[in-house]
Residue frames as a rotation matrix with the C-alpha (Angstrom) as fourth column:
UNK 1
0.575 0.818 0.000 0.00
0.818 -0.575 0.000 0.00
0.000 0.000 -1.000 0.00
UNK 2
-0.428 -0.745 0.512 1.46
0.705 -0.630 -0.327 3.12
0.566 0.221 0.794 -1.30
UNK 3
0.150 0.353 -0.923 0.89
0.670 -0.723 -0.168 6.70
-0.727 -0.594 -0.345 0.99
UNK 4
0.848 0.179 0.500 0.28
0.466 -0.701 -0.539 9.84
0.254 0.690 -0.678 -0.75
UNK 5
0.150 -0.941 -0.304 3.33
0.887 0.263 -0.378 11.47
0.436 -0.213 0.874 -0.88
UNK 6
-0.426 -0.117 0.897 3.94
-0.281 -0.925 -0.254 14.19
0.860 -0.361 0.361 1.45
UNK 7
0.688 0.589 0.424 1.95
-0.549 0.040 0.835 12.34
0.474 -0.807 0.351 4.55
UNK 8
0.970 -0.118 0.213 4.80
-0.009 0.858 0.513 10.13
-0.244 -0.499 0.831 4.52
UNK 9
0.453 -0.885 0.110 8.43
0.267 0.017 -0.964 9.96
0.851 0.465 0.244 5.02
UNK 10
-0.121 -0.398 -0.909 11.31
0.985 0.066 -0.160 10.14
0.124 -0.915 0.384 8.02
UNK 11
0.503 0.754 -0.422 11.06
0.841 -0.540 0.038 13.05
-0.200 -0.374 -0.906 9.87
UNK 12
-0.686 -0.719 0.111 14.27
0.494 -0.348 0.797 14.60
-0.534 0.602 0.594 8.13
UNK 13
-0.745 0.074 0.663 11.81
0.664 -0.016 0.748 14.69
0.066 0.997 -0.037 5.28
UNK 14
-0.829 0.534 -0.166 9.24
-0.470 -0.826 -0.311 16.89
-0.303 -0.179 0.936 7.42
UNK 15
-0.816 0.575 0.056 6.48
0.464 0.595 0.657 14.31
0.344 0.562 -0.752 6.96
UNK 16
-0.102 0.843 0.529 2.59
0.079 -0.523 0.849 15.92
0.992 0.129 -0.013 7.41
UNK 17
0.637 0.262 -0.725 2.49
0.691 0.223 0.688 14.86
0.342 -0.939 -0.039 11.47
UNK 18
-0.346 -0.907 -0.239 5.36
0.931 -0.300 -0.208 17.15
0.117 -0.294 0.949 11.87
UNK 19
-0.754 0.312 0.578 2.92
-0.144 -0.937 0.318 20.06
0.641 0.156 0.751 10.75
UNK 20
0.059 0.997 -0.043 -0.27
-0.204 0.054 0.978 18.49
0.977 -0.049 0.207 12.57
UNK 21
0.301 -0.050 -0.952 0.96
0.790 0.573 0.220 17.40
0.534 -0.818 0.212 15.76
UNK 22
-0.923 -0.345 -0.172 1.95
0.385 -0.798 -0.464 21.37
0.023 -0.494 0.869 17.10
UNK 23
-0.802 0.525 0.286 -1.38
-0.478 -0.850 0.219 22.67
0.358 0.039 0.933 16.23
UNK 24
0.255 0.917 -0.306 -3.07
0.116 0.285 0.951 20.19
0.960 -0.278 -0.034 17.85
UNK 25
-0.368 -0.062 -0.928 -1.25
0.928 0.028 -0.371 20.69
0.049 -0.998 0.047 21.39
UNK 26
-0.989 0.094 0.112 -1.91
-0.060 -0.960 0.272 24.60
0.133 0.263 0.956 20.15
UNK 27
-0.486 0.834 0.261 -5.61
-0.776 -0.549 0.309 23.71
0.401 -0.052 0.914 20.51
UNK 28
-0.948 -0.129 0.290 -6.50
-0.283 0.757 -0.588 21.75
-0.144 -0.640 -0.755 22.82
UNK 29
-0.346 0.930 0.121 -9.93
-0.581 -0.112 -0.806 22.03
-0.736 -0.349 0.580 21.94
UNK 30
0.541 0.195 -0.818 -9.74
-0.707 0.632 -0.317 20.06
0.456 0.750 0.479 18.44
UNK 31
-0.257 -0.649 -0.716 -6.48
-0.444 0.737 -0.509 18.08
0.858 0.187 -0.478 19.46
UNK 32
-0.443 0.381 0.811 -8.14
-0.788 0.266 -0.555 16.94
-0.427 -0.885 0.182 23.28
UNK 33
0.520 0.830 0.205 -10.92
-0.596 0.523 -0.609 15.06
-0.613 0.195 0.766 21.80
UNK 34
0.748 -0.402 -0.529 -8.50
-0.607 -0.091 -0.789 13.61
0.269 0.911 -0.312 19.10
UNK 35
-0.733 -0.615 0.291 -6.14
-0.537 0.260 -0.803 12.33
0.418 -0.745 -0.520 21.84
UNK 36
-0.310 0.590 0.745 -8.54
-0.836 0.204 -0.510 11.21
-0.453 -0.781 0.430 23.67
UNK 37
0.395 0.748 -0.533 -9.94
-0.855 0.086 -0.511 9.20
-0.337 0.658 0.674 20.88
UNK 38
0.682 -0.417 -0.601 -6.97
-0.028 0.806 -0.591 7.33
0.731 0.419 0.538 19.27
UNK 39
-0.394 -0.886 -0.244 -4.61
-0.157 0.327 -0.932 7.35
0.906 -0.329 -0.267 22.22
UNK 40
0.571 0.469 -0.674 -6.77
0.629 0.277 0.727 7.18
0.527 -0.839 -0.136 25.55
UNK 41
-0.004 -0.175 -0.985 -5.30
0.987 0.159 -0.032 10.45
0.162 -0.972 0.172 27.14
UNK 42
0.731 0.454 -0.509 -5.22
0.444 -0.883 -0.150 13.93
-0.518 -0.117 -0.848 28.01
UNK 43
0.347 -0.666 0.660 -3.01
0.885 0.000 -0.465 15.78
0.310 0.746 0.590 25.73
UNK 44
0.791 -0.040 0.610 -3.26
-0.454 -0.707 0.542 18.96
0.410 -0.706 -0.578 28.61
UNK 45
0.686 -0.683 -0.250 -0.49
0.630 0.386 0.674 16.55
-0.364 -0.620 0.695 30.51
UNK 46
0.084 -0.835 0.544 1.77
0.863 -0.212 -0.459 17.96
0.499 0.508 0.703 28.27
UNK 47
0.285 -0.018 0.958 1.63
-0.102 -0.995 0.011 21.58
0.953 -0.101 -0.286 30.29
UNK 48
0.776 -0.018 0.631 2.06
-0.630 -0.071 0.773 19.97
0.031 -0.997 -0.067 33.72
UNK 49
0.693 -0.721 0.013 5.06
0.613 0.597 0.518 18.44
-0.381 -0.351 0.856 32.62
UNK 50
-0.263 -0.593 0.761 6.56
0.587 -0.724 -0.362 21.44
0.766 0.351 0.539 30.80
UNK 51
0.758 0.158 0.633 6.02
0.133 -0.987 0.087 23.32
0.639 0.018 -0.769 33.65
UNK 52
0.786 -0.614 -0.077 8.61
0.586 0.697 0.413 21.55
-0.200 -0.370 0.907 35.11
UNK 53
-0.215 -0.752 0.623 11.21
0.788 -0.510 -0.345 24.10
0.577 0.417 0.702 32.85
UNK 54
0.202 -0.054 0.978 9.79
-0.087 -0.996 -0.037 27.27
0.976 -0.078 -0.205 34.24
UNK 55
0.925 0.362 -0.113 10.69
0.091 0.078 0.993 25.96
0.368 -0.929 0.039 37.90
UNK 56
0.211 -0.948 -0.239 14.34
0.888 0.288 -0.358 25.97
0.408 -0.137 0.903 37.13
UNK 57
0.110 -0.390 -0.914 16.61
-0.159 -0.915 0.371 29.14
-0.981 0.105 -0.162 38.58
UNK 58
0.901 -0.394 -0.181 17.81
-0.398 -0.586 -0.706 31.29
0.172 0.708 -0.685 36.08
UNK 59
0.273 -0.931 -0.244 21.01
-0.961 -0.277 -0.019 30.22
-0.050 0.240 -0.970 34.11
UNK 60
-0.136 -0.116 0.984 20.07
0.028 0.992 0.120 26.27
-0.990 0.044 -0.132 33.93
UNK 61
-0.519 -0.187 -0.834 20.53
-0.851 0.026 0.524 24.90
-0.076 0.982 -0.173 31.08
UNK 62
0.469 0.848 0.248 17.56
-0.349 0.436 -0.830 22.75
-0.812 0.302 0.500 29.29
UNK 63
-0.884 -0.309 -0.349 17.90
-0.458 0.429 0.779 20.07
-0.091 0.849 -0.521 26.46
UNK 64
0.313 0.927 0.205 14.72
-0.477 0.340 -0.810 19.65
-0.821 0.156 0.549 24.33
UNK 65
-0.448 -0.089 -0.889 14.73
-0.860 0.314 0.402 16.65
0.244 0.945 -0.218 21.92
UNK 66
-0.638 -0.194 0.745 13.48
0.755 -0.346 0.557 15.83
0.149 0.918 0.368 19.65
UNK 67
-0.931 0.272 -0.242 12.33
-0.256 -0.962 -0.096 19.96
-0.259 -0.027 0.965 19.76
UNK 68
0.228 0.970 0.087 9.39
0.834 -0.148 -0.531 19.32
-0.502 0.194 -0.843 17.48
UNK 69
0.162 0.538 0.827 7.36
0.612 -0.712 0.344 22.36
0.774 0.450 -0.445 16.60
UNK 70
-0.689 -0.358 0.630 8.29
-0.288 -0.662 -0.692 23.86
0.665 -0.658 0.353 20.13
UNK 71
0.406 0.863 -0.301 5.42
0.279 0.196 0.940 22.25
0.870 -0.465 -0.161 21.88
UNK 72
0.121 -0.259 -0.958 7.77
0.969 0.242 0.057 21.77
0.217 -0.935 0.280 25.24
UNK 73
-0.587 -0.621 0.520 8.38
0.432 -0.783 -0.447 25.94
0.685 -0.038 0.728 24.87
UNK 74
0.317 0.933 0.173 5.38
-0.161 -0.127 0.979 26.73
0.935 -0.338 0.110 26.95
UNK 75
0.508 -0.007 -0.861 7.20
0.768 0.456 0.449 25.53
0.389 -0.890 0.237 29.76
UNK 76
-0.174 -0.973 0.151 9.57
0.959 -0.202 -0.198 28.90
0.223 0.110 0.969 29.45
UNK 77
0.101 0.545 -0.832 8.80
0.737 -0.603 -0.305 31.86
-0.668 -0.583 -0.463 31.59
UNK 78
0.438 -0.396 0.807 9.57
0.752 -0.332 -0.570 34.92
0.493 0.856 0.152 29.37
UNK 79
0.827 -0.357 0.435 11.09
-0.508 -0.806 0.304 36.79
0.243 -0.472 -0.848 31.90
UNK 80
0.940 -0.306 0.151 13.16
0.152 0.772 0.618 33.88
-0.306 -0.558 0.772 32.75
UNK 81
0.442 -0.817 -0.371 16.73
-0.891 -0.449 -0.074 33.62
-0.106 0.363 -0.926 31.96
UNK 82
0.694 -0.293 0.658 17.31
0.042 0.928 0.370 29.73
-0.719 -0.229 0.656 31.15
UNK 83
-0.365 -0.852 -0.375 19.70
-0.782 0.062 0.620 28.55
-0.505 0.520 -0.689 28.84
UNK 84
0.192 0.830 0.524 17.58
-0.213 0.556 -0.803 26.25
-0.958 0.043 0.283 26.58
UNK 85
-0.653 -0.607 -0.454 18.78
-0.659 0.160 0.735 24.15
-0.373 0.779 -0.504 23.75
UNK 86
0.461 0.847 -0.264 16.37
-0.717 0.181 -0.673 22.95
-0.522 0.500 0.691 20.93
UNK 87
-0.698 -0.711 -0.077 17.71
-0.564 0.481 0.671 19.83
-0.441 0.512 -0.737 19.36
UNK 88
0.312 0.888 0.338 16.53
-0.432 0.450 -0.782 18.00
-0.846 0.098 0.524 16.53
UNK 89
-0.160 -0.759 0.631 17.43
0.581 0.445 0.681 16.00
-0.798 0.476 0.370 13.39
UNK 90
0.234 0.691 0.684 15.00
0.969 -0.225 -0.104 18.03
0.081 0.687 -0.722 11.38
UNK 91
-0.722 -0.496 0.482 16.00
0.652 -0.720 0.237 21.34
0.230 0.486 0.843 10.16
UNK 92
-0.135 0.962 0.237 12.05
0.049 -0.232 0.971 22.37
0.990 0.143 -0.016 9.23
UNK 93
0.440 0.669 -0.598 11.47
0.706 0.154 0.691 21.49
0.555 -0.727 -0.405 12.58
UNK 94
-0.234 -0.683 -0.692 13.98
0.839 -0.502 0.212 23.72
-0.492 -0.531 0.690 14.40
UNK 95
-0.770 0.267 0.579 12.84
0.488 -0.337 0.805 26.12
0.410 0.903 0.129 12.12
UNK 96
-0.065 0.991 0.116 9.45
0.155 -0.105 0.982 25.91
0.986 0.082 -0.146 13.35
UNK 97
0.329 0.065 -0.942 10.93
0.862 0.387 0.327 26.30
0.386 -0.920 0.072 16.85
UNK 98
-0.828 -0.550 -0.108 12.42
0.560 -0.823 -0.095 29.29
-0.037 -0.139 0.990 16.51
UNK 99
-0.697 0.554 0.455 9.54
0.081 -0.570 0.818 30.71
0.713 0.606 0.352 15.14
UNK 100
0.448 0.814 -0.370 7.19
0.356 0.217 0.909 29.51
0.820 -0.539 -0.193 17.96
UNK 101
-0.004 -0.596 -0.803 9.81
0.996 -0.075 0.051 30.74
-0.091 -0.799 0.594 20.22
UNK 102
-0.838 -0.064 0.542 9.27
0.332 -0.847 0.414 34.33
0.433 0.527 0.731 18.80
UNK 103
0.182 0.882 0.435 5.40
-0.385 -0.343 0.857 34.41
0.905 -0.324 0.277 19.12
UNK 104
0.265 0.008 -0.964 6.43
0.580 0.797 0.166 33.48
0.770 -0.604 0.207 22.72
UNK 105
0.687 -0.140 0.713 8.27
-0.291 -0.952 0.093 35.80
0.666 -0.271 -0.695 23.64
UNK 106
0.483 -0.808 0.337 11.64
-0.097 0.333 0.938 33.58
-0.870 -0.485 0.082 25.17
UNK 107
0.850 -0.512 0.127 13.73
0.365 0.397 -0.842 33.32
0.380 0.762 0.524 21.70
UNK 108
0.408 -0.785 0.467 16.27
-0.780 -0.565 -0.268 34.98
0.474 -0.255 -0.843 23.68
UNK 109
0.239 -0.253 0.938 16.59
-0.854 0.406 0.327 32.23
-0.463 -0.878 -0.119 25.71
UNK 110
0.745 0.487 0.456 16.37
-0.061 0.731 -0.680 29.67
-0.665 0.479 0.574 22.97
UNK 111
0.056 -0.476 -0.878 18.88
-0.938 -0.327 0.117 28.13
-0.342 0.817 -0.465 20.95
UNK 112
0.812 0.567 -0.141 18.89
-0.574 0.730 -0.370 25.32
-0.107 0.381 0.918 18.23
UNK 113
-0.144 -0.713 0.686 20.91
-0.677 0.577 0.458 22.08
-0.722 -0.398 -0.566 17.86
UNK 114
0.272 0.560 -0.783 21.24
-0.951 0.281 -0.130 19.94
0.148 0.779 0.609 14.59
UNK 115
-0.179 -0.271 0.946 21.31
-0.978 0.155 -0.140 16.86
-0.109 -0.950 -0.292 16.36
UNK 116
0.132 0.418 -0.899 21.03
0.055 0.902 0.428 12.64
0.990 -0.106 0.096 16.47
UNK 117
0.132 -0.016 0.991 20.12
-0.974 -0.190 0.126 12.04
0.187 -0.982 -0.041 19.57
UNK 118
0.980 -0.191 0.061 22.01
0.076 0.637 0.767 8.97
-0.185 -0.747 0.639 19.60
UNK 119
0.258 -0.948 -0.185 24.67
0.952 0.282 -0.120 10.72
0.166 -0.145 0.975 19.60
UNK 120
0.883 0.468 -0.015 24.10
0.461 -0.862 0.211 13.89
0.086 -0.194 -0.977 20.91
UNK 121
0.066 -0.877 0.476 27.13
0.371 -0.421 -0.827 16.60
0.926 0.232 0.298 20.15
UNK 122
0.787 0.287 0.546 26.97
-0.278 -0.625 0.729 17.54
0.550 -0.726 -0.413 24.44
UNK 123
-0.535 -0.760 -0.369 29.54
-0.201 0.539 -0.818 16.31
0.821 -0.363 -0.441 26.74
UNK 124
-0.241 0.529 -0.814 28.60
0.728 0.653 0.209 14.17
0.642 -0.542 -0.542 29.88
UNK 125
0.019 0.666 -0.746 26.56
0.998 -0.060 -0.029 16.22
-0.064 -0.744 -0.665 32.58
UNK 126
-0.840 -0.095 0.534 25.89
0.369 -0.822 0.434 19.28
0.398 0.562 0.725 30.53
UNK 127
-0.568 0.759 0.318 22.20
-0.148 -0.474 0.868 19.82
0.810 0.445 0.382 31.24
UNK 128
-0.952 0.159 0.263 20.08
-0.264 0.015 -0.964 20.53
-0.157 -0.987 0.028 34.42
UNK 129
-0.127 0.661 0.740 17.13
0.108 0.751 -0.652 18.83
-0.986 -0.002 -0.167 32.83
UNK 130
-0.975 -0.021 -0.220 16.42
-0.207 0.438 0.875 17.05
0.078 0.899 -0.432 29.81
UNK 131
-0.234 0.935 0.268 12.83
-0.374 0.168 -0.912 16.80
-0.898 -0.313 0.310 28.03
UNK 132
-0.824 0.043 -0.565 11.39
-0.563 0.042 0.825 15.05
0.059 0.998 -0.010 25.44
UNK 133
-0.595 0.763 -0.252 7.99
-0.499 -0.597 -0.628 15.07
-0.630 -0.248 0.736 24.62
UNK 134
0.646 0.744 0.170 6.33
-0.342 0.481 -0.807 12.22
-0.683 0.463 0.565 22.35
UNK 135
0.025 -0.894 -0.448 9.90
-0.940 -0.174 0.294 11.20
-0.341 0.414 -0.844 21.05
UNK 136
-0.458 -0.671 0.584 11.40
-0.458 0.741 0.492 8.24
-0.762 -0.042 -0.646 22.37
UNK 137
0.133 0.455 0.880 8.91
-0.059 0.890 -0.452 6.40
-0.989 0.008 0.145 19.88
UNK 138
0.828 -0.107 -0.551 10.01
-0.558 -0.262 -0.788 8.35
-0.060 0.959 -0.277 16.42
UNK 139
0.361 -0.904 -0.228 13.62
-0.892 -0.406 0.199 7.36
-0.272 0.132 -0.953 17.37
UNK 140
0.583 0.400 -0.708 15.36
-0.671 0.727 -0.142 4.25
0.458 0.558 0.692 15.50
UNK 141
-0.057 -0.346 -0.937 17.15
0.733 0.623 -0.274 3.46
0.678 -0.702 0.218 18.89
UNK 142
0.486 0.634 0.601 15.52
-0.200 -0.589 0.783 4.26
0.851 -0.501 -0.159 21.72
UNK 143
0.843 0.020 -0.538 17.40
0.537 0.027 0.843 2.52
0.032 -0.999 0.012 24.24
UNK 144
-0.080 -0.676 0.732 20.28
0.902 -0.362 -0.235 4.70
0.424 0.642 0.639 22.79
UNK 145
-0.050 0.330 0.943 18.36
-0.047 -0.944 0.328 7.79
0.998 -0.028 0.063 22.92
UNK 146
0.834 0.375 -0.405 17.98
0.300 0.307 0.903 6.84
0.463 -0.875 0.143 26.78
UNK 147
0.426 -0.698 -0.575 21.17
0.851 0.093 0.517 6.19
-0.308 -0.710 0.634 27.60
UNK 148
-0.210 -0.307 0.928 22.24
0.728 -0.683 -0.061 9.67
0.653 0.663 0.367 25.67
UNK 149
0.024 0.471 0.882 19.95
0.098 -0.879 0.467 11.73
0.995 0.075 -0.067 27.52
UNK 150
0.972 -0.073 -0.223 20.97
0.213 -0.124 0.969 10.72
-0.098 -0.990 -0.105 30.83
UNK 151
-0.184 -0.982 -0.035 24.72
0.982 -0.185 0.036 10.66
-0.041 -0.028 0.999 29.89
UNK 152
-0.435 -0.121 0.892 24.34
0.286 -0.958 0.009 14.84
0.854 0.259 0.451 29.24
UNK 153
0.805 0.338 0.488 22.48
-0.182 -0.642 0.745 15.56
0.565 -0.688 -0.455 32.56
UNK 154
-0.486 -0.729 0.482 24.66
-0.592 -0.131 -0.795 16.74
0.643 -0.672 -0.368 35.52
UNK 155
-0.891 0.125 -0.437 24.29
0.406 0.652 -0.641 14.16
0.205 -0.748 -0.631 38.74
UNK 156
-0.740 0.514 -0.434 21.13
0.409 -0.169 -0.897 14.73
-0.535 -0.841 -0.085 40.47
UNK 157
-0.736 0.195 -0.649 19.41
-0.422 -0.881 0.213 16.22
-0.530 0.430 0.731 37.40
UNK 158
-0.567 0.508 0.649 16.34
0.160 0.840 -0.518 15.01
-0.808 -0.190 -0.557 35.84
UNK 159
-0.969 -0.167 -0.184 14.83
-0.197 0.067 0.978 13.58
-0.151 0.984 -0.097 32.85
UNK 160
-0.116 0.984 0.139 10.99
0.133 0.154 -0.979 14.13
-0.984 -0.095 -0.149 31.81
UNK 161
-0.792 -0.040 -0.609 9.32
-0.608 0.138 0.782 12.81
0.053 0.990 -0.133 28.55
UNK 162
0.231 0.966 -0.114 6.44
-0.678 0.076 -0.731 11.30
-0.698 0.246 0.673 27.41
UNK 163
-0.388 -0.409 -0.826 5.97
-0.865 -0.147 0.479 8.60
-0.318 0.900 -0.297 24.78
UNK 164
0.289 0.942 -0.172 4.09
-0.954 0.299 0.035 6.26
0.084 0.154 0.984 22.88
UNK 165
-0.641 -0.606 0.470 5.17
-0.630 0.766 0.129 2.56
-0.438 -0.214 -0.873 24.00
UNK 166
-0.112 0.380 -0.918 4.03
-0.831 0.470 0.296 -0.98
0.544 0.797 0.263 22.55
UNK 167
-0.504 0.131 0.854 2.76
-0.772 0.376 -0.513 -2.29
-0.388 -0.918 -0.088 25.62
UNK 168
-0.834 0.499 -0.235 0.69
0.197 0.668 0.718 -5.55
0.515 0.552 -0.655 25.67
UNK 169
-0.534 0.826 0.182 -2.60
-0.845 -0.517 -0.134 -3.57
-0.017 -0.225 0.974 25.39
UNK 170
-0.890 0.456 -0.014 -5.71
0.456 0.890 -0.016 -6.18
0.005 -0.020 -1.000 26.06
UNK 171
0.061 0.889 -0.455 -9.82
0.539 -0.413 -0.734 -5.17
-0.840 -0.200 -0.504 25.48
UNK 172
0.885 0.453 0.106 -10.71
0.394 -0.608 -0.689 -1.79
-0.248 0.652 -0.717 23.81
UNK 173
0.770 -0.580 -0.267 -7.16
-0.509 -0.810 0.291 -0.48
-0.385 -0.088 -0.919 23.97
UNK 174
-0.342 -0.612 0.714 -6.08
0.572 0.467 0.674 -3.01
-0.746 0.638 0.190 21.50
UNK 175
0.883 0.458 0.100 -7.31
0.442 -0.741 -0.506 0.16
-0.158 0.491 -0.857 19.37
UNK 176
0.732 -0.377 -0.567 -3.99
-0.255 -0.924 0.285 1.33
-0.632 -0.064 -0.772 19.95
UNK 177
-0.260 -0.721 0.642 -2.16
0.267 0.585 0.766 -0.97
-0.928 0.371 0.040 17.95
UNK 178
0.491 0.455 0.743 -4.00
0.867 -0.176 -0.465 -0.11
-0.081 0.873 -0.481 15.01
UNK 179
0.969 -0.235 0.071 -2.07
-0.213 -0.949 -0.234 3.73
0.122 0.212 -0.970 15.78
UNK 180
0.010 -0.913 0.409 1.09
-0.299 0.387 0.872 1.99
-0.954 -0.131 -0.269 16.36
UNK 181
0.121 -0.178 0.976 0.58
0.536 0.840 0.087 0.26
-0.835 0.513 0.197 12.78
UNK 182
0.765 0.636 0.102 -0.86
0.559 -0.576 -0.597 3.09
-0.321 0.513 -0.796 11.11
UNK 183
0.634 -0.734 -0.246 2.81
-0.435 -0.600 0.671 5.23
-0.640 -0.319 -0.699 12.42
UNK 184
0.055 -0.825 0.562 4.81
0.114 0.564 0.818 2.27
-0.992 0.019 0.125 11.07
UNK 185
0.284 0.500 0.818 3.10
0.934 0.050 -0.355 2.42
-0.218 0.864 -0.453 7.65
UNK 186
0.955 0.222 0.197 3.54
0.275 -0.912 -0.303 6.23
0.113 0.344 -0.932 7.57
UNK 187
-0.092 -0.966 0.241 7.19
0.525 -0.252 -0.813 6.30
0.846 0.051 0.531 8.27
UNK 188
0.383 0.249 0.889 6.25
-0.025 -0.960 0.280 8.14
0.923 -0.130 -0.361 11.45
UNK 189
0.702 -0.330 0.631 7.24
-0.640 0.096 0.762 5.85
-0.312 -0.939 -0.144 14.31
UNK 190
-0.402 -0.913 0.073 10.58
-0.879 0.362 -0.309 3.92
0.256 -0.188 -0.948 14.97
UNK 191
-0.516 -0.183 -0.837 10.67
-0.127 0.982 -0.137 0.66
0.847 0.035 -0.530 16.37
UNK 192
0.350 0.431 0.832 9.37
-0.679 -0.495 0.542 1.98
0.646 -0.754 0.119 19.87
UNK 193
-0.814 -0.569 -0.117 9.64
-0.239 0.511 -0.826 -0.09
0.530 -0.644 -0.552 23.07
UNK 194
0.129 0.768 -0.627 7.52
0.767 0.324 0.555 -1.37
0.629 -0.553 -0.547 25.86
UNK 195
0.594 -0.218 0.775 7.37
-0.435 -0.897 0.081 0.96
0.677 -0.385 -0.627 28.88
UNK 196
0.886 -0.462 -0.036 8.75
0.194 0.300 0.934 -1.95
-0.421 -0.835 0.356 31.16
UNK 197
0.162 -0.891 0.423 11.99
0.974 0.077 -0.212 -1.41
0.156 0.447 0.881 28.49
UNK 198
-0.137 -0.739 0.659 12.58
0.048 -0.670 -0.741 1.96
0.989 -0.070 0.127 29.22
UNK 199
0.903 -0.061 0.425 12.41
-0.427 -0.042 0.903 1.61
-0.038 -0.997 -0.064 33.12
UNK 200
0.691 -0.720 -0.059 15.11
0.514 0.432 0.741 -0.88
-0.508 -0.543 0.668 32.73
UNK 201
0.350 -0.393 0.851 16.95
0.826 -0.299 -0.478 0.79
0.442 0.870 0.220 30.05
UNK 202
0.435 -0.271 0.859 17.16
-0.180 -0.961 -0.211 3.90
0.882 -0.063 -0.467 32.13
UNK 203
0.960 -0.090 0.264 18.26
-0.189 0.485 0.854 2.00
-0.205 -0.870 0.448 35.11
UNK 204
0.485 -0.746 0.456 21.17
0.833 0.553 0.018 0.61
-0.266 0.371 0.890 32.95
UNK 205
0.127 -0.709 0.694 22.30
0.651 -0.468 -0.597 4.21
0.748 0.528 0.402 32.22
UNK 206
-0.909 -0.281 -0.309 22.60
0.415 -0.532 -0.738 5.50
0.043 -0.799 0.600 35.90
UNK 207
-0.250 0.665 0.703 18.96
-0.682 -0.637 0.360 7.15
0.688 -0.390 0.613 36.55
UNK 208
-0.960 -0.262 -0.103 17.50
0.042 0.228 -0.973 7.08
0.278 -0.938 -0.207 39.43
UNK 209
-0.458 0.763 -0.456 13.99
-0.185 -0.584 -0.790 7.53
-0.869 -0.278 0.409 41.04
UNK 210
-0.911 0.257 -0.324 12.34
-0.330 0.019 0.944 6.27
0.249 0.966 0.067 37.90
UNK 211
-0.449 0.874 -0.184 8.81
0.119 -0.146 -0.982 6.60
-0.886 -0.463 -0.038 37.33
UNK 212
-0.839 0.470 -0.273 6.64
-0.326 -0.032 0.945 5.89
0.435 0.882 0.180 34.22
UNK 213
-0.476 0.879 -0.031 2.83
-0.240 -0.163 -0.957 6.35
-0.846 -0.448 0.289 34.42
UNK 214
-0.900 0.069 0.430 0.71
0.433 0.251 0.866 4.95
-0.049 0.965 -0.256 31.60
UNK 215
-0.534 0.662 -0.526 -1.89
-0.462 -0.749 -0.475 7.36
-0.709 -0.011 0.706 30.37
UNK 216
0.871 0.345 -0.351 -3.90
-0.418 0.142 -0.897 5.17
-0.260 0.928 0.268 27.48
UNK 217
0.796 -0.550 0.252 -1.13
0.510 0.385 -0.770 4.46
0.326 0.741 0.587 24.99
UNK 218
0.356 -0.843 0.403 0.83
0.050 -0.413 -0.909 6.91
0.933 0.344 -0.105 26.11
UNK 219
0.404 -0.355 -0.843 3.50
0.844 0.500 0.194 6.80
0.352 -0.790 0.502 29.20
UNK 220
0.580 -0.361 0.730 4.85
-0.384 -0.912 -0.146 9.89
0.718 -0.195 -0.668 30.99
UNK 221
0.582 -0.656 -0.480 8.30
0.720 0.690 -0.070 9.11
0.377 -0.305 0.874 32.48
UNK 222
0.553 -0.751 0.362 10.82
-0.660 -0.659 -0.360 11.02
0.509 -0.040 -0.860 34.93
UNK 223
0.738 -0.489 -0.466 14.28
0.670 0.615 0.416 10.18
0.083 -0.619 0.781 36.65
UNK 224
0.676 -0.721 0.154 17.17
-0.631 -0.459 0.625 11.41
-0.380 -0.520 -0.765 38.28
UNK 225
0.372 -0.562 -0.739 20.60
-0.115 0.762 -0.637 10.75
0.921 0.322 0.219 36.75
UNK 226
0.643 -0.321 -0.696 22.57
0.751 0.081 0.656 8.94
-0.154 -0.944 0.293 40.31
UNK 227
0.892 -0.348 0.288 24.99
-0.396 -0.909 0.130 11.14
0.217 -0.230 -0.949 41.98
UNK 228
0.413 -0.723 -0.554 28.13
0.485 0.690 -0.538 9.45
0.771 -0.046 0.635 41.72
């Protein structure tokens, strides 16, 4: 089965979800119901875990990836004074972060990163927290992208993220497999994981305090890297 072209392709290529998937968190009123619908959860989480950034002092330093559209920028006071790196593999998308980082009012604070994020260009405990927002599941090694994003935080710092996992769903919420197939078909999702695989996965790269919460399909996950 062929996809029209343009709905489909790695996210390099800027595939159509790349445009649709900011303007639903942007309205919560179309992209709620929507969420609700094909993933079983609130897509509003996403603000009570970015607000997590605006709690930092002034002069921490943030690592968002995979950036996105800027969804995670919301979490950035505009008075603040963070230090806040946008990484992504996507150009377009960084792009589209700056830009949202404008009508925000924090581009000052905001700078961009062309980036794999298994192999992120940071050295080891760079970052007083690390977010990433519906990633881990795009990426085509996730337990990589794990162990990456704890290597770059400083001891004691902590990692918060979201993402869609390939639990063994049973009932109505074998519904989500069908969006797990759909993703695979579109070039949109990676291999993904279970959520019990990234608990251990982050375990295996020094976090601490781990904690993954399954919302529906989708898992919301923080930890602490150990203090050595």
């Amino acid at each position: 089965m062929r996809l029209p072209r343009g709905l489909v392709g790695a996210w390099s290529q800027d595939p159509l979800w790349a445009k649709v998937y900011p303007v639903l968190i942007e309205h919560p009123v179309l992209g709620a119901p929507l969420w609700r619908l094909g993933l079983g959860t609130d897509i509003r989480r996403l603000r009570a875990a970015a607000s997590e950034i605006g709690e930092l002092p002034d002069g921490s330093r943030v690592l968002d990836v995979p950036a996105g559209g800027g969804v995670a920028l919301r979490g950035l006071r505009p008075d603040g004074h963070l230090d806040y790196v946008a990484a992504d593999i996507s150009p377009r998308m960084l792009e589209r972060t700056l830009a949202a980082a404008r009508d925000r009012g924090v581009a000052g604070q905001v700078t961009t990163s062309l980036a794999d994020v298994g192999r992120l260009p940071f050295a080891d405990g760079t970052f007083d927290l690390v977010v990433s927002f519906t990633g881990l599941h795009v990426f085509p090694d996730p337990q990589r992208a794990l162990t990456e994003m704890v290597r770059v935080l400083k001891p004691g710092a902590a990692l918060s993220g979201s993402a869609i996992f390939a639990d063994d769903f049973r009932g109505i919420e074998r519904r989500y497999e069908l969006v797990h197939a759909a993703g695979r078909l579109g070039r949109v999702l990676g291999p993904m994981c279970s959520s019990t695989d990234a608990v251990r996965w982050l375990a295996e790269a020094g976090a601490l305090d781990v904690r993954l919460e399954m919302s529906g399909g989708i898992g919301w996950f923080h930890a602490v890297r150990a203090v050595s």
